[in-house]
C-alpha positions, 0 to 999 in steps of 0.5 A: 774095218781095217786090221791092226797093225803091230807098230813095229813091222806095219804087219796086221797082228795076226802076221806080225814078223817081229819075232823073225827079226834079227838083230845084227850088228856090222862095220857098215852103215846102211842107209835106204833112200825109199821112193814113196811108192814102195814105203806105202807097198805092203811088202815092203823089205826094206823095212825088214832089213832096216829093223833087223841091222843095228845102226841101218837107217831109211829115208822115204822120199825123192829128193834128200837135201841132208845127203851130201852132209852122209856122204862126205862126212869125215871118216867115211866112205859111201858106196852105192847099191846098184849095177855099174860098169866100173863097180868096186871089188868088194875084198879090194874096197874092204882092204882099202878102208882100213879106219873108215866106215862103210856107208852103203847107200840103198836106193829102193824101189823099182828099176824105174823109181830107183833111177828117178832117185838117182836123176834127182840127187846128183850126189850119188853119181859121183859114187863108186859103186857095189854091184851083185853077181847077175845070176843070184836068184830071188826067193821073192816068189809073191812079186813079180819084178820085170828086170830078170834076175831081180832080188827084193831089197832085204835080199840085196842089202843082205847079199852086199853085207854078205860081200863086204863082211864075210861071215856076219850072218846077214843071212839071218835078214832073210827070215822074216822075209822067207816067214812073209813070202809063206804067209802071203802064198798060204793067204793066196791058197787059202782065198783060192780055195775058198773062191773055188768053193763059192763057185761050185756051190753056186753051180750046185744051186743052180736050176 
């Protein structure tokens, strides 16, 4: 039978992370450009982050048609969430934009899927892009990610906010995070245990 879910942050009731979720507000604009696989993932951050930021928006798909109409609309400057040689200095993008609103565009998914998304909406090559230092390390200790050094999305929206609008508290994004990744390692232990415990009394009622 399959478990309720709370409507709100798709997590079964008895872990429902609503009461971690924050609510932030920012000068910037986030938009999420989802793949499909990682909106069906049940650890999925991007979710976390989108619910925990005022005006914070997620699109699920492969390719996007109303994105040129985001990225060029008046008033606005988009800026990609992903590694780049010619990536922006962040003070120096804030300086620059004074009356402009930041639009931080946020491709999720794995490296593979995330560059797939790139290839299929040749609008965002053409952006100017914001990458983190290489050497953050992620709390993300229930998935495994093959490129080192890799954060979970929520990590990475919260480490770019954090860059782009000092002392906004996007930290507090990575509650509900840290509440998910106890919850799914004392799940883990808890299976664990009790799939050592079947052993051991099937070897006990052995002959």
């Amino acid at each position: 039978m399959a478990r309720i879910r709370c409507p709100r942050c798709l997590r079964p009731v008895s872990h429902c992370l609503c009461a971690w979720i924050p609510d932030l507000p920012s000068r910037s604009r986030v938009l999420v450009l989802q793949h499909p696989d990682e909106a069906a993932h049940p650890l999925n951050t991007a979710r976390l982050a989108v619910l925990g930021l005022r005006g914070a928006t997620v699109w699920v798909g492969e390719r996007f048609a109303d994105l040129p109409a985001w990225l060029e609309a008046p008033g606005v400057r988009a800026l990609l969430l992903f590694p780049g040689e010619t990536a922006v200095d962040p003070e120096a993008w804030t300086a620059a934009g004074e009356g402009a609103q930041t639009l931080l565009v946020v491709p999720d998914g794995t490296w593979r899927t995330a560059r797939r998304l790139l290839r299929l909406n040749p609008a965002l090559a053409a952006l100017p892009r914001l990458a983190l230092a290489p050497d953050r390390l992620s709390r993300y200790r229930v998935r495994r990610a093959r490129e080192p050094n890799a954060l979970a999305t929520v990590e990475a929206i919260a480490a770019a906010l954090d860059m782009l609008e000092p002392g906004g508290g996007f930290e507090a994004l990575l509650v509900p995070f840290d509440a998910m990744v106890d919850g799914q390692i004392a799940a883990q232990a808890k299976r664990e245990a009790g799939d050592a415990g079947a052993t051991q009394e099937a070897q006990a009622a052995r002959p």
